[in-house]
C-alpha positions, 0 to 999 in steps of 0.5 A: 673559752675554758682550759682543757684539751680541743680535738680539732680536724687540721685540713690539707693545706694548713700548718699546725700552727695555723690551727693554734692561731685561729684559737688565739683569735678565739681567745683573744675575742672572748676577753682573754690574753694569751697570757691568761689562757695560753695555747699550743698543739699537742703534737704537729701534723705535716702541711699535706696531712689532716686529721686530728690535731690537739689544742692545748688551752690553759694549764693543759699545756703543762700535759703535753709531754703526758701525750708522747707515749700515746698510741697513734693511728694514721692512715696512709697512702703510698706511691711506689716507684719515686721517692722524693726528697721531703718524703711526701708529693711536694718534694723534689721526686728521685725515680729509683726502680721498677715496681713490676715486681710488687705484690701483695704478699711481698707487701707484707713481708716487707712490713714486717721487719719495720714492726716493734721498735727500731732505729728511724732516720726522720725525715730532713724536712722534720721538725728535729732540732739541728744546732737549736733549729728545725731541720726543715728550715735548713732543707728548705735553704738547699743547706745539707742535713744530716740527722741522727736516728731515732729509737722509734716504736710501731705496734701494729701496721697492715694494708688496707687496699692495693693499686700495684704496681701504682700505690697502696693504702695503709693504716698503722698505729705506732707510737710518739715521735714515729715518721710516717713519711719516713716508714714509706721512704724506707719501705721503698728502698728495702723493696729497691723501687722508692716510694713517698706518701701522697696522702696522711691522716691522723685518725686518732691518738689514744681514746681520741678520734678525728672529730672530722672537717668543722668539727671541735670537741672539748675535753675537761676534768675526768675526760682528760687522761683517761689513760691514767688511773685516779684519786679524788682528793679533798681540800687538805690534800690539795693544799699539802700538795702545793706545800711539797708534801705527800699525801697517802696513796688511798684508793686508786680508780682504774683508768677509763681506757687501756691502752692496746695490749703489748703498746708500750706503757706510759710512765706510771702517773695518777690524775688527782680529781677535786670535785670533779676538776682535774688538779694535779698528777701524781707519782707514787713514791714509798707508799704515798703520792707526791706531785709530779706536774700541777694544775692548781688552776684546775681543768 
């Protein structure tokens, strides 16, 4: 087992964590402690959802806030006519109108104003933090939840198929922190007949694609961030990283993968690269480059 990121598919059924369980085991089989090679995902897919899922093995933990800012592909499919109170087809159904009046056209229209960024409720079954706890764990003892709105960012959704009056099928690219099941929740109520999610799948995030049921593809060195742009870096400039200090900003090689054009860019970062391990990322200030998070350990 080596650090580095792990794509993983997460099945329907399972939690996230389930996930990052099983690879504890594998770490813990092959000699290591948790302590050695620590483990965490890169980002929670809901219970009744699948597709990717990051793992986070060794310093690559230290990346996750780097994964926020990234592109989020989904597919989804949305029931019209009932909305329930988890946002998906496991919750408490509430039906709220007729949906004889859906078509296709007023399916678009209806997109249109969720698009760009704007002011999201998550869901009570989110993993938003009420008074230092997940919200779910309250929603899930009957307790009240009430959570603020998010400033939330979607880039691009349109329909893939129709099923009207009964259900539609949806893809979507939207940035971390978005809420699929609460996009069909507020889709329903501007259309006045409720609607949920019966189906999700995470079909990619960034340059990263769902490697699909059993399947698990490793990603180190140049192959992680691509997003950002590099400079390799010698032994001297490692160790005046380590001691606080900067080093020259030099030549910079352009990142590998852009992100799609209008997204949201993420904070200016550059990968330092030595002999082909991933070491560091790296700020620009006045000029040079300072550390912004280590990796000494390298990936």
């Amino acid at each position: 087992m080596k650090p580095g990121i792990y794509l993983a598919h997460k099945p329907v059924g399972v939690t996230s964590f389930s996930l990052v369980r099983a690879f504890m085991g594998e770490v813990e089989a092959a000699g290591l402690t948790r302590k050695q090679l620590p483990v965490c995902h890169g980002g929670t897919l809901d219970p009744f959802a699948e597709g990717l899922l990051l793992l986070l093995a060794g310093p690559a933990t230290h990346l996750m806030d780097g994964l926020h800012a990234l592109p989020k592909t989904y597919e989804a499919e949305v029931v019209w006519g009932v909305e329930t109170d988890t946002g998906d087809g496991l919750g408490q159904p509430t039906p709220l109108g007729s949906t004889a009046h859906l078509t296709p056209a007023s399916l678009d229209a209806a997109l249109t104003p969720f698009l760009g960024w704007t002011d999201q409720v998550p869901p009570a079954t989110s993993a938003k933090k009420v008074d230092g706890e997940p919200a779910y764990k309250k929603a899930h003892r009957g307790e009240p939840v009430q959570l603020p709105p998010s400033r939330v960012y979607l880039h691009e959704a349109r329909w893939l198929a129709h099923d009207l009056p009964h259900r539609s099928h949806l893809r979507l690219t939207c940035r971390g922190g978005y809420y699929v099941r609460a996009l069909a929740r507020d889709l329903g109520r501007a259309l006045g007949c409720g609607a949920h999610l019966s189906r999700l799948r995470r079909t990619a995030l960034g340059p990263w694609e769902d490697p699909g049921p059993n399947g698990r593809v490793a990603l180190h060195g140049p192959a992680l961030l691509p997003w950002y742009p590099s400079r390799g870096i010698a032994g001297d400039e490692v160790n005046a990283l380590k001691h606080g200090r900067t080093i020259p900003r030099g030549e910079l090689r352009p990142p590998e993968w852009s992100l799609p054009p209008g997204f949201p860019p993420p904070e200016p970062l550059v990968r330092a690269l030595q002999r082909g391990r991933f070491v560091a990322l790296l700020r620009e200030q006045d000029g040079a480059l300072q550390v912004h998070t280590h990796l000494w350990a390298g990936l």
